[in-house]
C-alpha positions in Angstrom: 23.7 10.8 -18.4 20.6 12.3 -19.7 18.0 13.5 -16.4 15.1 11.2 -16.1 12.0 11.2 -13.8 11.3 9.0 -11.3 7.9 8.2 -8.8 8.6 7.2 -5.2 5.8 5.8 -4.0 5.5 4.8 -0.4 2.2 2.0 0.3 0.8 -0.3 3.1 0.4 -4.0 1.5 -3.0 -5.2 1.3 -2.3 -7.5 4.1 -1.3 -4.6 6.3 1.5 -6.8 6.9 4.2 -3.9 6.4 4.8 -0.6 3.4 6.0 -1.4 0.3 8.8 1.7 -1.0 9.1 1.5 -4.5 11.1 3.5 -7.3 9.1 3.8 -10.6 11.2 5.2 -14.1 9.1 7.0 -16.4 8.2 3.9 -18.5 6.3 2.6 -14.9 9.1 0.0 -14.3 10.1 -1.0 -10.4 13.6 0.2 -10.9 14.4 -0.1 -7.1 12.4 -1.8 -4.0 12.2 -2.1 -0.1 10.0 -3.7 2.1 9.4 -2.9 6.0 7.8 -5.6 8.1 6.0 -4.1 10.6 6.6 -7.6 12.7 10.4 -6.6 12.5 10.1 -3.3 13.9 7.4 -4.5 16.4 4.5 -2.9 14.9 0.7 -3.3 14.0 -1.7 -1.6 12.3 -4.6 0.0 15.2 -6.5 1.6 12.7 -10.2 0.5 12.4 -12.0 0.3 8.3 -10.0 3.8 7.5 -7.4 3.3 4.3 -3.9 3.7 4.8 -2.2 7.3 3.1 -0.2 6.3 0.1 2.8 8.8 -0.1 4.0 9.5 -4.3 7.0 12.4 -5.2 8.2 12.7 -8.7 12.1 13.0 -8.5 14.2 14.1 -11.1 18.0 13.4 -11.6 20.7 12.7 -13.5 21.8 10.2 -11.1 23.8 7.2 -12.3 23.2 5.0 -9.3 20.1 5.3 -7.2 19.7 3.6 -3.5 16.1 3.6 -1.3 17.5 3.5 2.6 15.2 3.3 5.5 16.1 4.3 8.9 13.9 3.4 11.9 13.3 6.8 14.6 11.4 6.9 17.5 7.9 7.2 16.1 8.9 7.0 12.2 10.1 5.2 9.1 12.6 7.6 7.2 13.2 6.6 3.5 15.8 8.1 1.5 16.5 8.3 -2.2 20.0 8.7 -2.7 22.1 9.6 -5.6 25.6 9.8 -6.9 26.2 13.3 -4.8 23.8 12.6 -1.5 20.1 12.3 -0.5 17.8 13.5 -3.9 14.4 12.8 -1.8 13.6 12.0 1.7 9.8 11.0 3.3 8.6 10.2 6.5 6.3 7.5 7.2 5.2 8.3 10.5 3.6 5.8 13.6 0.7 7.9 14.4 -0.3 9.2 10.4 -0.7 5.6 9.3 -2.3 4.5 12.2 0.6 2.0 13.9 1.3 1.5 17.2 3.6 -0.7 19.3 2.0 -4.8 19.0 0.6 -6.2 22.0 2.9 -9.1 23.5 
């Protein structure tokens, strides 16, 4: 398999309803795509007027099959790109960074 290029490119929705984690090809098509909820993970955003941080890494591979997994830590979203032969990129999409914090009850 020839390498190719590929954007991750992590984003709050406009709603600030949850992150969109999306895999781009060169040509700019969604070739993979995840969504966390910040209502499933018992979130919201607390951040007042200031823009959320958009995270964006160029991968490259020869990869066959490609997978986006998220993993929920203490204080952080972890999302992995893997690959045939393991983990090809990983970010953090952390509480405090992106201005989230526990939802009131």
């Amino acid at each position: 398999m020839a390498t190719e290029t590929y954007t991750l490119r992590i984003e709050e929705a406009d709603s600030a309803e949850g992150i969109s984690v999306d895999l781009y090809n060169a040509d700019g098509t969604i070739d993979e795509s995840t969504w966390i909820d910040y209502d499933d993970h018992g979130l919201a955003v607390s951040r007042e007027g200031d823009e959320p941080p958009v995270a964006e890494r160029e991968v490259t591979t020869d990869a066959m099959r490609l997978d986006l997994q998220i993993e929920r830590l203490a204080d952080a979203f972890e999302v992995r790109l893997l690959g045939d032969t393991g983990t090809l990129e990983t970010q953090r999409v952390e509480d405090e960074k992106w201005g989230l914090e526990r939802a009131r009850a």
